[in-house]
TORKOL-4160 file (C-alpha; in steps of 0.2 Angstrom, whole numbers, padded with zeros to 4 digits, m for minus):
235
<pt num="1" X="0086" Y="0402" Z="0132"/>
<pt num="2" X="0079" Y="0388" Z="0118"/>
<pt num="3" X="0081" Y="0373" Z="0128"/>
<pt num="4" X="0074" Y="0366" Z="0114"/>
<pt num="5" X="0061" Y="0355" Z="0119"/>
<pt num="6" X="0049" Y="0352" Z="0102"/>
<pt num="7" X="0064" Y="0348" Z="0094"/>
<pt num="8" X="0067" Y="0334" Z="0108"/>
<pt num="9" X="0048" Y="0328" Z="0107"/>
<pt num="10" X="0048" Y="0326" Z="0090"/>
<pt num="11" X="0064" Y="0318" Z="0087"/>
<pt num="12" X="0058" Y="0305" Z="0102"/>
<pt num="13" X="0042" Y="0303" Z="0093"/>
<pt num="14" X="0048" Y="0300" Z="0076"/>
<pt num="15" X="0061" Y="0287" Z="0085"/>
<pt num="16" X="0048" Y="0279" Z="0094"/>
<pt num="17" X="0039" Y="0277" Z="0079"/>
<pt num="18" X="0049" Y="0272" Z="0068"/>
<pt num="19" X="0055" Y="0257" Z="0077"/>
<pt num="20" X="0037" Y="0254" Z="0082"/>
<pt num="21" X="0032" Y="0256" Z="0061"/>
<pt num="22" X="0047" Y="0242" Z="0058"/>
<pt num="23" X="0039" Y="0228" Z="0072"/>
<pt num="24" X="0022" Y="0231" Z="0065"/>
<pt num="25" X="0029" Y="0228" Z="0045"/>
<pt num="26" X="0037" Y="0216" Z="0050"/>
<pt num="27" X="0023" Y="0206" Z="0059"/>
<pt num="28" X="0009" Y="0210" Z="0047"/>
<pt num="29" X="0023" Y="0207" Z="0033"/>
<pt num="30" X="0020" Y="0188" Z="0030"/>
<pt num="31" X="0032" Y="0173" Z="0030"/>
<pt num="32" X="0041" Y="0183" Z="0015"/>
<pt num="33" X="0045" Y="0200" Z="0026"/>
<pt num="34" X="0050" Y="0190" Z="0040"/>
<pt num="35" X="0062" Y="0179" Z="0030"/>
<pt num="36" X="0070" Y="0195" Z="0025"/>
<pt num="37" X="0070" Y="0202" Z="0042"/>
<pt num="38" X="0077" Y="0190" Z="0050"/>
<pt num="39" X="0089" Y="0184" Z="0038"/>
<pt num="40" X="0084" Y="0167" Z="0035"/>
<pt num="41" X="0080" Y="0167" Z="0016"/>
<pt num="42" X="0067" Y="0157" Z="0009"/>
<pt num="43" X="0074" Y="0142" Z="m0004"/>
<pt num="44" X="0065" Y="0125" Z="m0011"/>
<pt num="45" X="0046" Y="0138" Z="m0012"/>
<pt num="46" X="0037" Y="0143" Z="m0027"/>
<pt num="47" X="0041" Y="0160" Z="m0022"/>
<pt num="48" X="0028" Y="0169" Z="m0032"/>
<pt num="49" X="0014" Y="0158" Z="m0027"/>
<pt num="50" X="0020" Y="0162" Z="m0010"/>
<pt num="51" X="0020" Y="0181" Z="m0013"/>
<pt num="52" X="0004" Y="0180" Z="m0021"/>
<pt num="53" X="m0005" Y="0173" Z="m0008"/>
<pt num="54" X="0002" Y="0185" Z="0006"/>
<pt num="55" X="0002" Y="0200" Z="m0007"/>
<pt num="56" X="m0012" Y="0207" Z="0006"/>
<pt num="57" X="0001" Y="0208" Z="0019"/>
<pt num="58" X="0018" Y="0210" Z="0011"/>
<pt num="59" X="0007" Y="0226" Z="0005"/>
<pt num="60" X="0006" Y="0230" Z="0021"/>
<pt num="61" X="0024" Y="0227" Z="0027"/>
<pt num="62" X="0028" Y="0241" Z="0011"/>
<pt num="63" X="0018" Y="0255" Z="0019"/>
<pt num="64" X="0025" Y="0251" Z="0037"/>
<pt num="65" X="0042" Y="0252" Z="0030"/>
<pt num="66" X="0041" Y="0267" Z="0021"/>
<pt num="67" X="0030" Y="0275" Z="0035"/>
<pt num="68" X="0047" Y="0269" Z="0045"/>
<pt num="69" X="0061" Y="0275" Z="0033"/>
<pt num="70" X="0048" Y="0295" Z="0037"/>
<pt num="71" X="0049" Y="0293" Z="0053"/>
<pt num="72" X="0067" Y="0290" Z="0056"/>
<pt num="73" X="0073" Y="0302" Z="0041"/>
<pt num="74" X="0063" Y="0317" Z="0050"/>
<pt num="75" X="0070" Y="0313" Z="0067"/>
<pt num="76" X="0086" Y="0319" Z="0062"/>
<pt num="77" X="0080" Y="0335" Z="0055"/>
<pt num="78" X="0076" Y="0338" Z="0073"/>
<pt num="79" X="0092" Y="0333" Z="0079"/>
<pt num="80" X="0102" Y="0342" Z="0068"/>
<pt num="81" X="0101" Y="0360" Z="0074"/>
<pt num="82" X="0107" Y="0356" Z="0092"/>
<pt num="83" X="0121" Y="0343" Z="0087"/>
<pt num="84" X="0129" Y="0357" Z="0073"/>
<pt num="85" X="0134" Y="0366" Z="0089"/>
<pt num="86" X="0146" Y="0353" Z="0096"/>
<pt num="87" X="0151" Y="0345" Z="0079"/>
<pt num="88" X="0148" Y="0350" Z="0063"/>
<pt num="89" X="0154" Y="0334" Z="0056"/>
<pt num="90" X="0147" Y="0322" Z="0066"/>
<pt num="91" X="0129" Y="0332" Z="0063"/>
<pt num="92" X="0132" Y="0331" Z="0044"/>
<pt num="93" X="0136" Y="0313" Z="0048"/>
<pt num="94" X="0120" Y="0309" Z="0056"/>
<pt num="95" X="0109" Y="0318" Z="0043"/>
<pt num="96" X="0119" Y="0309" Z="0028"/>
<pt num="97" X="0117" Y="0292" Z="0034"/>
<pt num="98" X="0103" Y="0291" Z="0045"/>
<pt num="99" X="0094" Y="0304" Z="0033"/>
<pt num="100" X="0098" Y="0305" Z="0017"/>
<pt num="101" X="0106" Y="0287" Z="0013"/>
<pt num="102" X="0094" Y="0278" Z="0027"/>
<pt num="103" X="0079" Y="0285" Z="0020"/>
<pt num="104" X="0085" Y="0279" Z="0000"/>
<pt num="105" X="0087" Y="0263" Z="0008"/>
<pt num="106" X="0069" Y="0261" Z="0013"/>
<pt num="107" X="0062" Y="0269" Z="m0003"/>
<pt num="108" X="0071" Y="0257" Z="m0013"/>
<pt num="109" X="0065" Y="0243" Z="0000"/>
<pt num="110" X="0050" Y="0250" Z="m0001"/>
<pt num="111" X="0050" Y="0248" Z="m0021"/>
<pt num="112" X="0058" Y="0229" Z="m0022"/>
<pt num="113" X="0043" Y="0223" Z="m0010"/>
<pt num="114" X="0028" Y="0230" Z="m0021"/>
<pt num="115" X="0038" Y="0225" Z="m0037"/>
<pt num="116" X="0039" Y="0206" Z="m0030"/>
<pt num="117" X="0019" Y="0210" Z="m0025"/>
<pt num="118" X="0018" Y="0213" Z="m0043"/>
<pt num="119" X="0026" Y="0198" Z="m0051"/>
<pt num="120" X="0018" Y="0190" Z="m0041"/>
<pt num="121" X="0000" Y="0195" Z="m0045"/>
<pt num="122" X="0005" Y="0193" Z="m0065"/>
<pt num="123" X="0014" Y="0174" Z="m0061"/>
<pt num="124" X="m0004" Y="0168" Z="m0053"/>
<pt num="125" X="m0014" Y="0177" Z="m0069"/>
<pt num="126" X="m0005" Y="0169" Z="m0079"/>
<pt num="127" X="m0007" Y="0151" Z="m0073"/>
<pt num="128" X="0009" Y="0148" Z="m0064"/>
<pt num="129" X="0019" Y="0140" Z="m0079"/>
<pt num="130" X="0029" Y="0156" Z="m0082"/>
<pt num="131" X="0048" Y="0149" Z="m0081"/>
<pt num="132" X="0055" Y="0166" Z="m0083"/>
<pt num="133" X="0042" Y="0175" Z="m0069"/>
<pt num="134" X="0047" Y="0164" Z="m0058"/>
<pt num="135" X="0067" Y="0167" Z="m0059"/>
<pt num="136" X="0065" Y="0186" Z="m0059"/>
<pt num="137" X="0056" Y="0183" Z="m0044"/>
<pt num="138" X="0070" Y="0176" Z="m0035"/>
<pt num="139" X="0083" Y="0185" Z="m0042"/>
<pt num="140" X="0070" Y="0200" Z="m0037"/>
<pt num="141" X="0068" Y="0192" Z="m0018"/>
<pt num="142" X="0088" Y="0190" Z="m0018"/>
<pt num="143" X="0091" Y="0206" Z="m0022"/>
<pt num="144" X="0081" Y="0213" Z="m0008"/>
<pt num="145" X="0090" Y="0201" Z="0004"/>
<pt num="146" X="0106" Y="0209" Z="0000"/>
<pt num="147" X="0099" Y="0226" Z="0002"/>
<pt num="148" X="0096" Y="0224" Z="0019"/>
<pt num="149" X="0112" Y="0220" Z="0027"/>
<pt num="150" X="0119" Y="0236" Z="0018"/>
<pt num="151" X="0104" Y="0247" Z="0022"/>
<pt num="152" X="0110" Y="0242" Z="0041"/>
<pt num="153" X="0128" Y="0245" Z="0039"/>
<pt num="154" X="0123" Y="0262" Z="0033"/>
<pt num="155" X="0112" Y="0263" Z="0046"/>
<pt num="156" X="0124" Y="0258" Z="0060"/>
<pt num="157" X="0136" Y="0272" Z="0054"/>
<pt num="158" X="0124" Y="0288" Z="0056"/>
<pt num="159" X="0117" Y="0277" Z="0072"/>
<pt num="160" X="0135" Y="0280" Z="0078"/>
<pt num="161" X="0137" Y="0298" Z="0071"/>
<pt num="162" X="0121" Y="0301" Z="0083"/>
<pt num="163" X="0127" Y="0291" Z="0100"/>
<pt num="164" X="0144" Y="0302" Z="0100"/>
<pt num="165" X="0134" Y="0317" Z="0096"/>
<pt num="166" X="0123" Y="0311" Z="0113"/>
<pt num="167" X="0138" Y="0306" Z="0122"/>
<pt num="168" X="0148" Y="0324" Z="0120"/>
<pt num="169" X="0134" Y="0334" Z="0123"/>
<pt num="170" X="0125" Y="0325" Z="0138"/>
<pt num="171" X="0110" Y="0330" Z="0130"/>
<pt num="172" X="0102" Y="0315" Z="0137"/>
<pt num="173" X="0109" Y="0303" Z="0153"/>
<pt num="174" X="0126" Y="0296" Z="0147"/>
<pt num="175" X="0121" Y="0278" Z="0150"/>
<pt num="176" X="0108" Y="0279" Z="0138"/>
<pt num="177" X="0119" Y="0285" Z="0123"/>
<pt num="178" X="0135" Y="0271" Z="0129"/>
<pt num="179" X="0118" Y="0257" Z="0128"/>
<pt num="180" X="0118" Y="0265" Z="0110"/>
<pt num="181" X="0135" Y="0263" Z="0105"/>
<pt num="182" X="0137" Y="0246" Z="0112"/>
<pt num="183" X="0120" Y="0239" Z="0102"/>
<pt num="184" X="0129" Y="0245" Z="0085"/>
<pt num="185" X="0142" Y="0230" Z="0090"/>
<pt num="186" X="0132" Y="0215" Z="0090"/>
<pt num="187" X="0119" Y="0226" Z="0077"/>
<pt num="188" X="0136" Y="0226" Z="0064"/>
<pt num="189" X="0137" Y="0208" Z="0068"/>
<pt num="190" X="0121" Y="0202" Z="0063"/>
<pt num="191" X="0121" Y="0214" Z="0046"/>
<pt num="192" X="0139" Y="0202" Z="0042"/>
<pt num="193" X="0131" Y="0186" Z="0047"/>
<pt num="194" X="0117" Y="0191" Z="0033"/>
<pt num="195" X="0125" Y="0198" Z="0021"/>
<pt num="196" X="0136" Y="0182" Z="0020"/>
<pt num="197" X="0123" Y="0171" Z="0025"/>
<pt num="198" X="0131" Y="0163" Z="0040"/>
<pt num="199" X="0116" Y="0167" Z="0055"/>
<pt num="200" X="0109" Y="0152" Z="0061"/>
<pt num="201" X="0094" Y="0162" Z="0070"/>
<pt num="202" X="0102" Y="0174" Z="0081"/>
<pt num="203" X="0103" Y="0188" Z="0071"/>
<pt num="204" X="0087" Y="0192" Z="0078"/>
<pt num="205" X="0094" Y="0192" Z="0097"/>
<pt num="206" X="0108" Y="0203" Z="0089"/>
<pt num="207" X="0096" Y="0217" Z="0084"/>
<pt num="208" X="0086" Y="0220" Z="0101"/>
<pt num="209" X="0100" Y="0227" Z="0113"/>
<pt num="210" X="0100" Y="0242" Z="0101"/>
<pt num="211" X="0081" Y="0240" Z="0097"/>
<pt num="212" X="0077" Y="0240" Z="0114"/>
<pt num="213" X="0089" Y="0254" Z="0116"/>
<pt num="214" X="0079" Y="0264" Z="0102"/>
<pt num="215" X="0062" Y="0263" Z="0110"/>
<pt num="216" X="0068" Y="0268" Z="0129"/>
<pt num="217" X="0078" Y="0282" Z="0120"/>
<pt num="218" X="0065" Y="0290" Z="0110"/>
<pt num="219" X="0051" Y="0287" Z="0126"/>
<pt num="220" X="0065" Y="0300" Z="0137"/>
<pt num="221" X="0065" Y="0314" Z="0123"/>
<pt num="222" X="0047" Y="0313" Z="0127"/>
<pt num="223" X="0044" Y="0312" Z="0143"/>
<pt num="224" X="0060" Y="0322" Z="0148"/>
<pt num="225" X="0069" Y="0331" Z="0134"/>
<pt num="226" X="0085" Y="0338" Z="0135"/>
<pt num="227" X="0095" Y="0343" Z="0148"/>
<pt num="228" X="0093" Y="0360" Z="0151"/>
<pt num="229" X="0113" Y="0361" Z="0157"/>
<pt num="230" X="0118" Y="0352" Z="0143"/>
<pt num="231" X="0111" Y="0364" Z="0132"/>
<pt num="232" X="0113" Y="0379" Z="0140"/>
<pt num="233" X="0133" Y="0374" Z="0138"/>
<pt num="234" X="0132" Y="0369" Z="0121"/>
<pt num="235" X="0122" Y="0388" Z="0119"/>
């Protein structure tokens, strides 16, 4: 019988590290990243000076967000072969949003943030008198704001996809995919606080109960795997 066990190690690897890939970013990231992150957008700055002189680490925060959006698109390449057995639609879910659409998401993220690096660099060669730099580098840095809540909401949906796929199969302890599905809750509830700018700080306390989630998650694929029972039913 395939009990499936690489697929269950990679998958909890690429978890793992994709959330680990999105702490790092957004640690290394700068004052700019983190205002992003956390919803609490930067206003009254010369935002291109500011970008300039973190264009090292907001650099940085790119790569570990694209190295991110990798990790979590491949996770569900792994997934999808067992979860097709229970639900066709609920795999297809999985893999549309927290693969195809997810991973768009971090490549255009990916893109905004070296394009603000950029405009950045050219407003500090050019003296920092440049009127018209300076507004397409907040219109640029608002834009990205706004991509974030709806990267999560699309996120949230394939994250839910997954959790019922978990929770019909058993393929892992039934606690662990109900912690899943209530994190998406208060998760939904900071992407609507950001996206119509009404968190006053707590949308980073909304985000753990399914970040922490995330990491426990993918640490059990590792270590454990699937249950053999569950898939020798779903077989």
């Amino acid at each position: 019988m395939n009990t499936y066990r690489r697929n269950a190690i990679m998958a909890g690897a690429l978890y793992f590290m994709g959330t680990v890939f999105g702490i790092v970013g957004g640690i290394i990231g700068g004052e700019v990243l983190t205002s992003l992150i956390s919803g609490t957008p930067l206003a009254g700055v010369d935002m291109l000076g500011l970008v300039d002189a973190n264009s090292s680490r907001l650099t940085g925060g790119a790569f570990f967000t694209l190295m991110m959006g990798i990790s979590l698109v491949g996770m569900t390449v792994f997934l999808y072969p067992i979860f097709r057995k229970d639900s066709e639609e609920l795999a297809m879910g999985m893999v549309l949003f927290r693969g195809a659409l997810e991973g768009t998401f971090y490549f255009v993220t990916t893109l905004g943030i070296l394009s603000l690096v950029a405009l950045g660099n050219e407003y500090a060669a050019s003296g920092s008198d440049s009127a018209a730099l300076q507004s397409m580098g907040n219109i640029l840095y608002r834009i990205i704001d706004l991509l974030g809540p709806l990267g999560t909401i699309v996120f949230l949906i394939g994250a839910t996809c997954l959790y019922i796929s978990f929770h019909r199969t058993r393929l892992i302890p039934r606690w662990l995919s109900v912690w899943g599905l209530i994190g998406v809750v208060p998760y939904m509830a900071y992407a609507l606080l950001h996206f119509f700018h009404m968190d006053n700080g707590i949308g980073f306390y909304l985000q753990m109960v399914l970040a922490l989630q995330e990491l426990v998650m993918g640490g059990w694929l590792i270590v454990k795997g699937f249950d053999p029972a569950a898939v020798s039913r779903l077989s």
